[in-house]
Structure formats: structure tokens, C-alpha cells
N, C-alpha and C positions, 0 to 999 in steps of 0.2 A: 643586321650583321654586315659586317665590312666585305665589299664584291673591288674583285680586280677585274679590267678588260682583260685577256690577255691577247683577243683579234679583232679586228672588227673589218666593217667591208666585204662580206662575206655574202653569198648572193642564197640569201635564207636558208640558213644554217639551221639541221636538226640532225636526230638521231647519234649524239654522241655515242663513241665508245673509247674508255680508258683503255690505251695499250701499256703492256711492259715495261717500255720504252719510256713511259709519262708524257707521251706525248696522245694526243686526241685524235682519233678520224672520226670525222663525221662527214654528211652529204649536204650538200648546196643544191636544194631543190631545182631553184631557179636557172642553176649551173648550165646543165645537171652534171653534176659530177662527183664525186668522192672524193675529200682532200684528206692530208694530215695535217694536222695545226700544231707547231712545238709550244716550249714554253716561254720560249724566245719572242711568239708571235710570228714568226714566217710559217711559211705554210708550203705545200706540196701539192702538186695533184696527182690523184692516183690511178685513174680512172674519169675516162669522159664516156656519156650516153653520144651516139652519133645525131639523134635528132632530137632537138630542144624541145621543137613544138609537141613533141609525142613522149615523151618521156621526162618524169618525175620521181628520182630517188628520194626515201621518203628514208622510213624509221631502218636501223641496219644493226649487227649483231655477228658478233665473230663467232663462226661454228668450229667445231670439232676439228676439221681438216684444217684450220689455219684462214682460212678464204672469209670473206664478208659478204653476209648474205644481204639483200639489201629487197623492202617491200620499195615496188616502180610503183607509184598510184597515174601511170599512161600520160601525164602532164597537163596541167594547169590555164589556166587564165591568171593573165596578172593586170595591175592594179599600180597605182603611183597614187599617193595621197601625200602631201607634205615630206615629201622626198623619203618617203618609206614603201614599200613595197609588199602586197597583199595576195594569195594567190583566189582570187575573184573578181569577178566583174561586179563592183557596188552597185551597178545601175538596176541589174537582173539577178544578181543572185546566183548566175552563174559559175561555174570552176572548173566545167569541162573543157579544154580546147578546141579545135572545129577541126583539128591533126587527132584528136584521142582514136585510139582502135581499142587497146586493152589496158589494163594493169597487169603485175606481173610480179613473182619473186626471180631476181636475179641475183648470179654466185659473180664474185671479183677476185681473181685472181690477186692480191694486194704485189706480188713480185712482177708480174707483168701487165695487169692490169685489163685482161682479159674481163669481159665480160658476156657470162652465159645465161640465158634463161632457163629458170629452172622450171616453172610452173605460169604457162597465164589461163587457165580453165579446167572447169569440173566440169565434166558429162556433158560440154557444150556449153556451160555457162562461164563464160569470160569472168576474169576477176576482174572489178571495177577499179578500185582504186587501195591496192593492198596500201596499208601505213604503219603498223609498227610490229616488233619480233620479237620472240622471246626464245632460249634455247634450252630443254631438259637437260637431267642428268644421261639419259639414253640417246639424245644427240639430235634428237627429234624437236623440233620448233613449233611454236603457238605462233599466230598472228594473224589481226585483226584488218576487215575491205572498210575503210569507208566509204565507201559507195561514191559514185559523181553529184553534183547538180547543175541540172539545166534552168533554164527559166519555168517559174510554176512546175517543176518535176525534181523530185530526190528519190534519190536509190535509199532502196534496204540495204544495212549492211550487212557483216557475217564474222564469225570466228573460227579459221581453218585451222588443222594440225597435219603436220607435214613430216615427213622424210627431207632431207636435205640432198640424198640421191638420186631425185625425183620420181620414185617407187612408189609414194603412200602421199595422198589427200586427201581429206575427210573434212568436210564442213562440218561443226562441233554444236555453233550457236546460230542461228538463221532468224532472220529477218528483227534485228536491233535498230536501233538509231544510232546509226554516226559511232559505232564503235572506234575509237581510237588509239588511247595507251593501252600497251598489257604487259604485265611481269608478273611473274612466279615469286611464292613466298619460299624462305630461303631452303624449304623442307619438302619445297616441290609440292606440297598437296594444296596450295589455292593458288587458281589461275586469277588475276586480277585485269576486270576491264574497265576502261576509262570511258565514259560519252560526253561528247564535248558538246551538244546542244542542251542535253539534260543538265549536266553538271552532277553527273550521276554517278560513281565508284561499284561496280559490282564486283563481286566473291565468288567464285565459285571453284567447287571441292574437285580435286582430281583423283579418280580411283584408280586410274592405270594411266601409262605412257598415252597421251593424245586422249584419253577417256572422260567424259565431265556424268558427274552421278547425278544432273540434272543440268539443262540449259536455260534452266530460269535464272538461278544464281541467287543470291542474296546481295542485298541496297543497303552496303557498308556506309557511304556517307550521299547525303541530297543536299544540294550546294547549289549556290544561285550563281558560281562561278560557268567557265565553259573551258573543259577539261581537254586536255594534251597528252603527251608519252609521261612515262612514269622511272622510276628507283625503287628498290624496298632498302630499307634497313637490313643490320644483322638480324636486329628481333621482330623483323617482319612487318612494321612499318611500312608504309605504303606513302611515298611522296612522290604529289604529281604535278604537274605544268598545268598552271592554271590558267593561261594565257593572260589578262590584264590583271589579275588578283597573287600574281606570284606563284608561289609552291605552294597545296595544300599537303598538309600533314596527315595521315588519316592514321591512327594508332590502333592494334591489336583489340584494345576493348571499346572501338568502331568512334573514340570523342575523336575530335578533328577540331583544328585552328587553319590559316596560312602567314607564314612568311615571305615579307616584303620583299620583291627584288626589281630593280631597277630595271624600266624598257619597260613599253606599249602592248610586244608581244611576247612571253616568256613560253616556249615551246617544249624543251626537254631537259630533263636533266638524268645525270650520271653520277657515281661517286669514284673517287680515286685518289691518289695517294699513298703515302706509304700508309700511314693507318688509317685509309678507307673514310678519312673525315674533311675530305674536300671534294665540294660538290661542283658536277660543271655544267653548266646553264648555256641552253642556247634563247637569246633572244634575237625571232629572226625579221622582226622589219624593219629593225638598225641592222640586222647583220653582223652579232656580236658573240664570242663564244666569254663565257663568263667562269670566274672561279669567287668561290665563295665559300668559307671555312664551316663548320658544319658540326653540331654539338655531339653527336653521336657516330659511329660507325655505320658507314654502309655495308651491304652484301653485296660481294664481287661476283660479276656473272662467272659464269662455269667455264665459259673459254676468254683470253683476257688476260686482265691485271692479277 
């Protein structure tokens, strides 16, 4: 399918989200900070983190009050390889910083730019490295820790649900690999997670707000791919960032293909437009936000376009 650039330059760009307005915020990990990107190509900032070395905005998602919540996974090690940009140390295997303290969910003010921590620990345990968000119909958000790593050591990740007012955290799924993407199917009752070492899509049922009727889940697709943030379709389709192998498609009755997209590393994607049929791609070690027309309709998150 035909991809337009519409930015590029962009200091690893993820976690899109379609505004109103048609135009994109997503976060610059590396920034860190939160921009707005038009369709023009220029761009905004919205919000800066004050300390690079220690903070990482990662996957982010417009809640109920207007504000973008945003998972910090506490920041990075980078990487220069053929003038692209990695957040690891290739030598060690490394991605923790030697600045890390925590991870964290943070709210942004988008008018002023404010930013609050909303969340960085449960019962004393620090979140590691939160990375992507999803938000219910009740206002309440899912989202996935991938964990750090050090040389010869990686974290267990986890899957929390949360309160946006910082009232309610529940760890939901405990100790996965490298949990990553997650989004909701468009009927709210399957929370979907991504693992980007597996290459692994799981399913799982939600019986109530933040509730899962089992933390095993079900292995909707097993992919030799290594899997990123995700979109659903209107009919529940599950497409997700498959980092070198493009978008996988994972459909309803669990067949799965992926579609080509241009760039080394394909991170997220979103849908927007007026008829929910243009998809927006971030590829981030060119630093590129991408549009690409898209056969079907997506499902527009609940707060948004």
C-alpha cells in the first residue's frame, strides 16, 4: 500500500494518538517529550520531561478529562548504529540508564503542559518500565510494565488497571515476558497483549471494569515476528507493530498475515481520518510518523477522534 512521510526527524517517535483536530500527538522517547505533528508536517511541543536521562515517555492515550496520560518507562540507553537510533546498549543488552529510579504513569496537561505523576508503585514495588495504555468505557485504563534490562538480568513484566485519579491499581497479569502493546476490542470484553520477544498476541476476557476471568489468557497468533503497540479494527481485528516485519493483522477467527511498511523499525500504529481508514505508523529509528491508507475501518478510541 502507498505510505506518505508526513514528519520525519523526530527523536523516536511512538504512541500515536488521532486528535479532532487531524492532527497527531504522539511522544519522542528519546525527547522526551510530547509533540503535536500536523498534516502540514510541522510540529509542536507540548510538554517536556525535565530530566532526559531519567525519563522515557512511551505509549500515551487521551482520557476522559481531556489530558494525555502517558506510560514514562524512567529512560533509556541509546544506541547510534548507521545513523539510526536504538534504545539499547548493543554491546550488553542493556536499556536501563545508570539515571533510572522508576517508571511511572504520567497526566499532561495538553493546555499547559503540566506534567503530574500519577502512579510509579504498588505496595512498594516501583513500576519498571510502564509502555503502553489503553482506556474503558468507565474511564479506567489497562496498561502493560515492560520491565528493564540490565546485562545478564531482565525484569518480569506485568499488566495493571488503574483509576486515572490515582485511587485504584491492581496488578491484573504478573510475571509475562516483555509485555508491550495492548488494546481493547471494540466491545470492551477482550483486553489484548502484545510480547515483543515471543512474537506472541494474547486474548484475554474481561468480566468487569479492570477484571480479567483468568490471567493466562489465550495465544491468538505465535509469530516469529517481535511485537510493538497495537489498533483494533471496527470488527475487532487486532493490528499490531511488528517492529522489522511491518503490521501484523491478527483477525477475529485468530488467521493472521502482515503488511509491508517501509523502515527498519515500525513501532505503532493508530487509525484516523474521517472514515477511520487511514492508518498512522510510527517508524522510530528514522524518526518518521507515517500515513498509510488502510482497506477497512478502524475503531476510534473512546476519548479522541
Amino acid at each position: 500500500m502507498e505510505q506518505t512521510t508526513i514528519a520525519d526527524g523526530l527523536a523516536f517517535p511512538e504512541g500515536p494518538v488521532v486528535m479532532a483536530d487531524g492532527s497527531v500527538i504522539l511522544v519522542e522517547i528519546a525527547g522526551p517529550r510530547l509533540t503535536r505533528v500536523r498534516m502540514d508536517g510541522t510540529t509542536e511541543v507540548i510538554a517536556e520531561w525535565d530530566d532526559p536521562a531519567s525519563a522515557g515517555p512511551n505509549g500515551a492515550a487521551l482520557g476522559p478529562d481531556g489530558a494525555m496520560y502517558v506510560c514514562n518507562n524512567g529512560g533509556f540507553l541509546w544506541s547510534e548504529v548507521n545513523g539510526m537510533r536504538f534504545p539499547i546498549n548493543r554491546e550488553t543488552g542493556s536499556n536501563q540508564a545508570p539515571e533510572y529510579v522508576t517508571g511511572s504513569i504520567d497526566r499532561v496537561d495538553l493546555q499547559t503542559g503540566e506534567i503530574t505523576t500519577i502512579y510509579d508503585q504498588l505496595d512498594g514495588d516501583r513500576l519498571c518500565g510502564p509502555n503502553d495504555i489503553v482506556f474503558d468505557e468507565t474511564g479506567g485504563f489497562w496498561f502493560t510494565d515492560l520491565g528493564k534490562q540490565r546485562p545478564r538480568e531482565v525484569d518480569k513484566g506485568a499488566v495493571y488497571y488503574a483509576k486515572p485519579d490515582g485511587s485504584h491499581l491492581v496488578r491484573a497479569i504478573d510475571n509475562i515476558d516483555h509485555p508491550n502493546g495492548c488494546a481493547l476490542s471494540p466491545d470492551g470484553s477482550t483486553l489484548y497483549v502484545a510480547q515483543t520477544t515471543t512474537g506472541r498476541l494474547w486474548a484475554y476476557e474481561v468480566t468487569e471494569p479492570g477484571v480479567l476471568a483468568s490471567p493466562r489468557g489465550r495465544c491468538v497468533a505465535n509469530t516469529l515476528g517481535a511485537l510493538d503497540s497495537m489498533a483494533v479494527e471496527a470488527d475487532g481485528t487486532a493490528v499490531v507493530a511488528a517492529l522489522r516485519q511491518g503490521l501484523l493483522v491478527v483477525r477475529p477467527d485468530e488467521t493472521h498475515d502482515f503488511v509491508a511498511v517501509d523502515g527498519p523499525l515500525i513501532t505503532n500504529v493508530a487509525f484516523g481520518g474521517d472514515d477511520l481508514q487511514t492508518a498512522y505508523i510510527t517508524e522510530s529509528a528514522l524518526g518518521s510518523l507515517i500515513a498509510m491508507p488502510w482497506p477497512r475501518p478502524g475503531h476510534a478510541p473512546l476519548y479522541g477522534t
